[in-house]
N, C-alpha and C positions, 0 to 999 in steps of 0.2 A: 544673261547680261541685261542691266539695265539701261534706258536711255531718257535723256530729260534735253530739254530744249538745247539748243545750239551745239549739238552732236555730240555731248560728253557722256561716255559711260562708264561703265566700271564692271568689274567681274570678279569672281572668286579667284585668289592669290594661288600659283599652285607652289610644290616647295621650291622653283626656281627664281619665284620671286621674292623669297621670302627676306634675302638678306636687303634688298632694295627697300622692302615693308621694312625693315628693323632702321633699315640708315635714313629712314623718313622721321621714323616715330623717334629717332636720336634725338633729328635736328630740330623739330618742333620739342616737343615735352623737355628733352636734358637741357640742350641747349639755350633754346628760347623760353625756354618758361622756368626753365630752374628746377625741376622734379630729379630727385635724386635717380642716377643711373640706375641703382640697384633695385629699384622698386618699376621703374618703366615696362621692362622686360619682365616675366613672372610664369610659373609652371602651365598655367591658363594658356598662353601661348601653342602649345603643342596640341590643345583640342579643340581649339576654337577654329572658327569658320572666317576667314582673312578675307577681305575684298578690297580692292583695288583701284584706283581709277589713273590711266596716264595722261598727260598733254600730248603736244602734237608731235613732237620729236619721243614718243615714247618712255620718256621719265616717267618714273611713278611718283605723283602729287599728292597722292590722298587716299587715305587708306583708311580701315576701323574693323573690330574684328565681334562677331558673333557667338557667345557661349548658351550653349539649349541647355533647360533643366526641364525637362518632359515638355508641356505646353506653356512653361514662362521661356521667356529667354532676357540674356542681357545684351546689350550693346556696350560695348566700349572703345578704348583707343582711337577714337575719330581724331584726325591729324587732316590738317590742310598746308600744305607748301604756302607759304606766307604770298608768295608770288602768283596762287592760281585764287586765294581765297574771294567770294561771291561773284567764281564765274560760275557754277554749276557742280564743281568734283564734291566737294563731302556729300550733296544732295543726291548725285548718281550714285555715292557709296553706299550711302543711309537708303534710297533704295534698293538698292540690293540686296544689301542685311535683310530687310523686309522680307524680298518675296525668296531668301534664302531661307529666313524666319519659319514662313506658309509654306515651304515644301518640307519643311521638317515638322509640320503639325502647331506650331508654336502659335497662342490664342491673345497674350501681353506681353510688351518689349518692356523692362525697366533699362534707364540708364542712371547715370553720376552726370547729369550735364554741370560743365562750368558755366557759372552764372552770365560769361559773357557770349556765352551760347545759348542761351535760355529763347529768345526769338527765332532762332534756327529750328530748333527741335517744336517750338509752338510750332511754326508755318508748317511744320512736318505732322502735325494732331498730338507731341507731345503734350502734357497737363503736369504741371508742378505737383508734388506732392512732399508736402510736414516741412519745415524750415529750413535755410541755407545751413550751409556746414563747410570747413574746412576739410581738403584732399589734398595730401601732398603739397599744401601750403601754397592750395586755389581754392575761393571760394566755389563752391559745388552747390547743386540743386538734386533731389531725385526728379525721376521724372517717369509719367507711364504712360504707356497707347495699347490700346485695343488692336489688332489685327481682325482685318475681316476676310 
């Protein structure tokens, strides 16, 4: 589990949370942002490494999920409940992922960040890499870190 200032953390999703992770990642990406249903959810899902973060009343706010390819890995699905965002959840998730990352050997995270994410993932040692691009009809950035 991780923790980051003001007591928020987060932890690997187990399969009991998992429908609460889907009805988060609904209501941001389908809902709020417009990414087609069909594409949100994806085979990826069943091996990746889910983390989690709740508010005080135990809802889950924020979630993103972790896929290893030997020592790369990726990140993706980072989802923040409109109503917890810059208190601390995606940051306790995106840690996670991390040192979920370094116990399974992984040496660089790539992600897709959305460009209006792009400051998030810097203050995190993200680095932009080669030019924006269209995702599901959001602008997108790559992005890469080192793991130490």
């Amino acid at each position: 589990m991780s923790r980051v200032p003001g007591a928020v953390t987060a932890s690997v999703a187990t399969a009991a949370d998992m429908a609460d992770v889907a009805a988060l990642r609904t209501r941001v990406f389908v809902i709020e942002q417009g990414v087609p249903a069909e594409i949100e959810q994806d085979a990826a899902d069943a091996t990746a490494v889910h983390v989690l973060s709740r508010d005080d009343s135990g809802r889950v706010v924020a979630t993103g999920r972790l896929l290893v390819h030997g020592r790369t890995a990726g990140i993706g699905r980072m989802a923040a409940d409109a109503a917890v965002r810059g208190r601390g959840h995606g940051a306790a998730v995106l840690a996670e992922l991390h040192r979920q990352a370094m116990l399974r050997g992984v040496a660089e995270i790539e992600l897709h960040a959305q460009v209006s994410a792009r400051g998030f993932y810097e203050r995190a040692g993200y680095t932009a890499v080669g030019a924006e691009y269209e995702e599901a009809g959001i602008a997108h950035i790559t992005m890469r870190r080192a793991l130490s």
